[in-house]
Structure formats: structure tokens, C-alpha cells
C-alpha positions in Angstrom: -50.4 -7.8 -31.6 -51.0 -9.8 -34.7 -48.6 -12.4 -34.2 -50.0 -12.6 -30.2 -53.7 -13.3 -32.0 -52.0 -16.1 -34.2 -50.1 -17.8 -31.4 -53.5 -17.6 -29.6 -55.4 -19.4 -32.0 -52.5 -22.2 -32.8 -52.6 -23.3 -29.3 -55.7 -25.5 -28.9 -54.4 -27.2 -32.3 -53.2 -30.9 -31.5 -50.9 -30.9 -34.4 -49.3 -27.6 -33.6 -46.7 -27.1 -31.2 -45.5 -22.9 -29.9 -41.7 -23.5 -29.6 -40.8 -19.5 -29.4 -40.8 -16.3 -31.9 -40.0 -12.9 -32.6 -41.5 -9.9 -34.7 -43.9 -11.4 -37.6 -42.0 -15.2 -36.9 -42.8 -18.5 -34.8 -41.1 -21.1 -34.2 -43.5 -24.0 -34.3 -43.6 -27.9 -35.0 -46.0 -29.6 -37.0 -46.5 -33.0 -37.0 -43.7 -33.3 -35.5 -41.5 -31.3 -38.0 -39.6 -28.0 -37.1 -41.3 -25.0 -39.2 -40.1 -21.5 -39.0 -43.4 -19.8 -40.0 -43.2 -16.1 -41.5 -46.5 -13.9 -41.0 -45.7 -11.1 -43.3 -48.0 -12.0 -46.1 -50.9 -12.5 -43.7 -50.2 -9.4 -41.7 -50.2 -7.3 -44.8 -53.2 -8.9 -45.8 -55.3 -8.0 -42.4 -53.7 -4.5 -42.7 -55.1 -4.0 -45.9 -58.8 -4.7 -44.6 -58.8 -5.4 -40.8 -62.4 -6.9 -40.8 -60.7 -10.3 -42.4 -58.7 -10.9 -39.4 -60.6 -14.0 -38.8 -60.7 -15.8 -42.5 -57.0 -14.5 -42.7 -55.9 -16.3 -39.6 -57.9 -19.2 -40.8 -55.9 -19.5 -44.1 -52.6 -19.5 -42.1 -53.7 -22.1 -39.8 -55.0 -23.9 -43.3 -51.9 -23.5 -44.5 -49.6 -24.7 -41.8 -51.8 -28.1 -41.3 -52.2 -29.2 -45.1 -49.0 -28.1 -46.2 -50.2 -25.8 -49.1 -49.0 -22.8 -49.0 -50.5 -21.1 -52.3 -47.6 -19.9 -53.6 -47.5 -16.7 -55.2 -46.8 -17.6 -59.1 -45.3 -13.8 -60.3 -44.4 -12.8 -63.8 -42.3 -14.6 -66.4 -39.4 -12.0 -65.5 -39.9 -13.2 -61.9 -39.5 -17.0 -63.0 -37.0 -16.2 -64.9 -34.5 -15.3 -62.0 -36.3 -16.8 -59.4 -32.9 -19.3 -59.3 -31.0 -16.6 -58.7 -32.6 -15.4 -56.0 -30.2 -15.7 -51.9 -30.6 -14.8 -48.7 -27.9 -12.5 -47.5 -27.1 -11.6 -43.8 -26.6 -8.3 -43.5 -25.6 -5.8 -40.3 -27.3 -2.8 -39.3 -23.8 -0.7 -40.4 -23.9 -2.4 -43.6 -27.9 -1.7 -44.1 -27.0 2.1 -43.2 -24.2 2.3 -45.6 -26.2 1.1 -48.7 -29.7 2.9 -48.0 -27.3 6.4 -47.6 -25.7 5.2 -51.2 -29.6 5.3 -52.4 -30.2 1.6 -51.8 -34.1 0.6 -51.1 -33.6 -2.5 -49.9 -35.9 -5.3 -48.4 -34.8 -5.9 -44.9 -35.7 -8.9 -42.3 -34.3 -8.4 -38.9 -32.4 -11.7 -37.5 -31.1 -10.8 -34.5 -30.2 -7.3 -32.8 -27.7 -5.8 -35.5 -28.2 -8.6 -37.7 -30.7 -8.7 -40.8 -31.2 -10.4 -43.9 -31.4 -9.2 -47.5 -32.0 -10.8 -50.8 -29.6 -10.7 -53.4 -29.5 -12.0 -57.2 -26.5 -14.4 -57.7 -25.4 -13.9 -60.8 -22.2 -16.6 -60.6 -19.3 -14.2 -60.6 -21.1 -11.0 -58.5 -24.2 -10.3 -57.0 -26.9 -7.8 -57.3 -29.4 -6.3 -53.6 -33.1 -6.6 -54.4 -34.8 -3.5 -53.9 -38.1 -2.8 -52.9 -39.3 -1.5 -56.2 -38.8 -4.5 -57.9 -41.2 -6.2 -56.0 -44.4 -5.1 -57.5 -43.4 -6.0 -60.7 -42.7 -9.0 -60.4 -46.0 -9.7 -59.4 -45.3 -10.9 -55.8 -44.6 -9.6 -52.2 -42.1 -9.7 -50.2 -43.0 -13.1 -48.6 -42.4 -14.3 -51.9 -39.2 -13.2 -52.5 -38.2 -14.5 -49.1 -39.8 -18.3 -49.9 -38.1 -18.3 -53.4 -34.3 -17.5 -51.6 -35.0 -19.3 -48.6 -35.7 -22.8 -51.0 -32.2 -21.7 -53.5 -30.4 -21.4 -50.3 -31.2 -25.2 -48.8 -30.6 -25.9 -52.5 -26.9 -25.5 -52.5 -26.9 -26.1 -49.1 -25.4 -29.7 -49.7 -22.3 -27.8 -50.3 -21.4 -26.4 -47.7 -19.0 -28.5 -45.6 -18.9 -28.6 -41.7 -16.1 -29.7 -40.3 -15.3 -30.7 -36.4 -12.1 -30.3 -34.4 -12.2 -31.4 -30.6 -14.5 -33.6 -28.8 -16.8 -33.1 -26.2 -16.6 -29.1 -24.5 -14.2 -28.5 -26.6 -16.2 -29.6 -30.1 -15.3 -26.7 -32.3 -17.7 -26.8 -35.8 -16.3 -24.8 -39.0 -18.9 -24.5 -41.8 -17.2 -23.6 -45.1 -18.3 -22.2 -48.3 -18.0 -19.6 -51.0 -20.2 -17.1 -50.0 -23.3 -18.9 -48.0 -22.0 -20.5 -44.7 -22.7 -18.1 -42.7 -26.4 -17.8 -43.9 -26.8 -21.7 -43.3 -28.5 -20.2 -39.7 -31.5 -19.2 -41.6 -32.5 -22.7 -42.9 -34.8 -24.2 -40.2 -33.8 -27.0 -38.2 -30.2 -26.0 -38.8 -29.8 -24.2 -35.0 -31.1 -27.8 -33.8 -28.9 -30.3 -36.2 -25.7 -27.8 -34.6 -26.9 -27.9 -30.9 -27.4 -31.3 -30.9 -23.5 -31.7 -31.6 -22.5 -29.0 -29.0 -22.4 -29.6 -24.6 -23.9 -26.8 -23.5 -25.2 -23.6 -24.7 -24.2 -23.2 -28.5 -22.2 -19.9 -29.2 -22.1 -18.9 -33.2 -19.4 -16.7 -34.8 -20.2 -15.2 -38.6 -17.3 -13.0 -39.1 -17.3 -13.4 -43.1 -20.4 -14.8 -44.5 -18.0 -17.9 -45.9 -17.1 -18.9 -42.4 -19.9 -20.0 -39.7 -18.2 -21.4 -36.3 -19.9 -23.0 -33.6 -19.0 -24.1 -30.0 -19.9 -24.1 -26.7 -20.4 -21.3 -24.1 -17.8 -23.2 -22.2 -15.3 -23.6 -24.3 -11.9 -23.5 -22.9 -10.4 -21.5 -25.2 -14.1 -19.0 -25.2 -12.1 -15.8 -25.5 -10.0 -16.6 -28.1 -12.2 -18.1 -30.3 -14.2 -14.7 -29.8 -11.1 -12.0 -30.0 -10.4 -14.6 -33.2 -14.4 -13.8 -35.1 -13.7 -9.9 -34.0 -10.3 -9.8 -36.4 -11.7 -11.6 -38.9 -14.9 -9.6 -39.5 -12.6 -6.3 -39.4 -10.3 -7.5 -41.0 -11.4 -10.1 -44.3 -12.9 -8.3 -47.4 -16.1 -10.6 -47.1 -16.4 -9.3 -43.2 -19.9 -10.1 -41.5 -20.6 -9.7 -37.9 -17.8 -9.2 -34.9 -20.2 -9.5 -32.3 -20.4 -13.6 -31.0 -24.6 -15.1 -31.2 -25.7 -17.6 -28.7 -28.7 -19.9 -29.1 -31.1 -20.1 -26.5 -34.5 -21.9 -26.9 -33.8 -22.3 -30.2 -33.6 -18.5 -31.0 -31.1 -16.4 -31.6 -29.7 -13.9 -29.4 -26.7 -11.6 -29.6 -23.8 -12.8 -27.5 -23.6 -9.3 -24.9 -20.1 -8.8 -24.2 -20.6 -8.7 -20.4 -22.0 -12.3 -20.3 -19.6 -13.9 -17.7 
């Protein structure tokens, strides 16, 4: 309902283009410029007094056209590891396991089966954000989200894509020690990877140091798929065994009875 009374009010804006969304996300261009928009903060903010939908809209909209965001600050703690903060893909099984080991964490869907989670990196191992810490560090889970988001196209640089084949059969490996796979959260990523890719363009994220990407044609489709479903049962860093496809942009789990 809330994000159906934002999409409502960005449409008669010249500058602002409705490419899709889900949940409390759009997909939108500005000015020309791909933005992946996150509504959280506002919709907490009409939740907590419903008689400011209006001004609260308003300071999205403001927001979105002048490009300032006002940016929660936090506490010093919270600058202190705000470097260390990642975004970390996450499946349903995997949210299930932690939450019955007494994990609170803080959990945006991606996909069917597929969320994300934040982590602090701490070099050699990493540590889940929970929801308590939130509060006191003087933010909200928006926040938290921004501050991984921008330390994730940080080191993104480093991540190497490889190709292998030309044309249908284009096959593109992204590489790197622990963040390939969460390269799809960036925005404009989807599009930079489509763009190299005939066709319909089918992810695989069986670890989350591995991120495939080819077409829904491929000629060798199934194995490339029975290939992402050992890996991610089978590698200590597994991710996801189910294929994604990417369809207007968005992401949609790959249903095994596609033909």
C-alpha cells in the first residue's frame, strides 16, 4: 500500500522514470541514472504517525531529485565500524538455521529464498548484525543497509569477471574472496551483465565467491545448472542451488519447470 502511494506520486515527475519494484523497493531512473530506491526509513516513519504521509512522501521525492539523502550520522561506535560494515546474501534455510541458534538478525528479502544480511568484516572472519545493535548505534536499519551497500561497491573494483564463449554461448565468471556473489545487489550491475548476454540472463550463486552468468539459451543450460546445484551442496562457502533469471530488470527465481 505505501509503496503503491509512492509510485503514484513519482509518476507525473519529468525526471523520474517507474522501471519495476518489489516489497518496500523501486526500481527507478533519475536523470537518466539507474537508482534502486529503499522505502524502509520512510515507511517506518509514516507508521510511526500516519497523518505525515504527505510531508513524508514529499521528503522522499526531495530526496530522490536533489540527491540529498540526509544521512543518518549515528554514534562514534557506529563510525567506528561503519567500514566494516557488508552485505551478505543469505537463504531462507540459512536465516532459519541462525534465528533457531538465537540469532536476531536483520533481514532483506532478494528474491524468493534469497535474502540479505549485514555482516561486520573483520579481515580474517565475520560477525551477523543483529537487531539490537541497531538502536544504539543511533541509526535504523536503512542506515545500516546504506553504509554496506557503499563498502560493498567499495571493494567492488576487485572482483574480477571473466568471459568464456561468444555470443549464446557467452559464459561470465565473477571471482572473489567472499563478495562475488553479492555483486547483484549493487545497482546497475543486473544491467552492465545483461547487456553482455543474448537473451534472457540466467545467474548462478552457488558459493558467495562465485557469481555465473549466461543465457537462458545456453547450449550447455543444464549442465551449467546441475554444475551451481553441486557446488552449493557441496563447497564450505555454499550459497543458493536454485538458478535466478532476470526479467525487467528484477530478479526472479529460476522455477525448475521453466522449459
Amino acid at each position: 500500500m505505501f509503496s503503491a502511494l509512492v509510485t503514484a506520486r513519482l509518476r507525473p515527475i519529468r525526471d523520474i522514470e517507474i522501471e519495476g519494484g518489489k516489497g518496500l523497493q523501486l526500481k527507478l531512473r533519475v536523470r537518466g541514472h539507474e537508482v534502486t530506491a529503499q522505502l524502509e526509513r520512510y515507511y517506518e516513519r509514516y507508521r510511526a504517525d500516519t497523518a505525515m504521509l504527505t510531508p513524508v512522501i514529499n521528503q522522499f521525492i526531495e530526496t530522490l531529485v536533489t540527491g540529498v539523502d540526509g544521512e543518518v550520522q549515528g554514534t562514534q561506535e557506529f563510525a567506528n565500524i561503519k567500514a566494516q560494515l557488508f552485505p551478505r546474501l543469505i537463504t531462507a534455510q540459512q536465516w532459519m538455521d541462525k534465528r533457531n541458534a538465537g540469532l536476531r538478525l536483520v533481514v532483506r528479502p532478494v528474491v524468493q529464498d534469497l535474502g540479505e544480511v549485514v555482516v561486520m568484516d573483520r579481515g580474517n572472519e565475520f560477525e551477523y548484525v543483529q537487531l539490537e545493535a541497531i538502536p544504539t548505534w543511533g541509526i535504523d536499519s536503512q542506515a545500516l543497509y546504506e553504509a554496506a551497500l557503499k563498502n560493498l561497491e567499495r571493494v567492488s573494483a576487485k572482483v574480477s569477471t571473466a568471459q568464456s564463449g561468444e555470443d549464446i554461448e557467452t559464459l561470465l565468471i565473477a571471482q572473489a574472496d567472499g563478495y562475488a556473489a553479492e555483486q547483484i545487489l549493487i545497482p546497475g550491475w543486473l544491467t552492465q551483465w545483461q547487456a553482455r548476454i543474448q537473451g534472457e540472463l540466467v545467474l548462478g550463486l552457488p558459493t558467495h565467491n562465485l557469481l555465473l552468468g549466461f543465457a537462458r539459451n545456453h547450449p550447455a543450460f543444464d549442465d551449467l545448472r546441475a554444475q551451481v546445484a553441486e557446488d552449493a551442496s557441496s563447497q564450505p562457502d555454499r550459497l543458493l542451488s536454485h538458478l535466478l533469471i532476470v526479467r525487467d530488470n528484477t530478479l526472479e527465481l529460476f522455477e525448475e519447470n521453466e522449459p
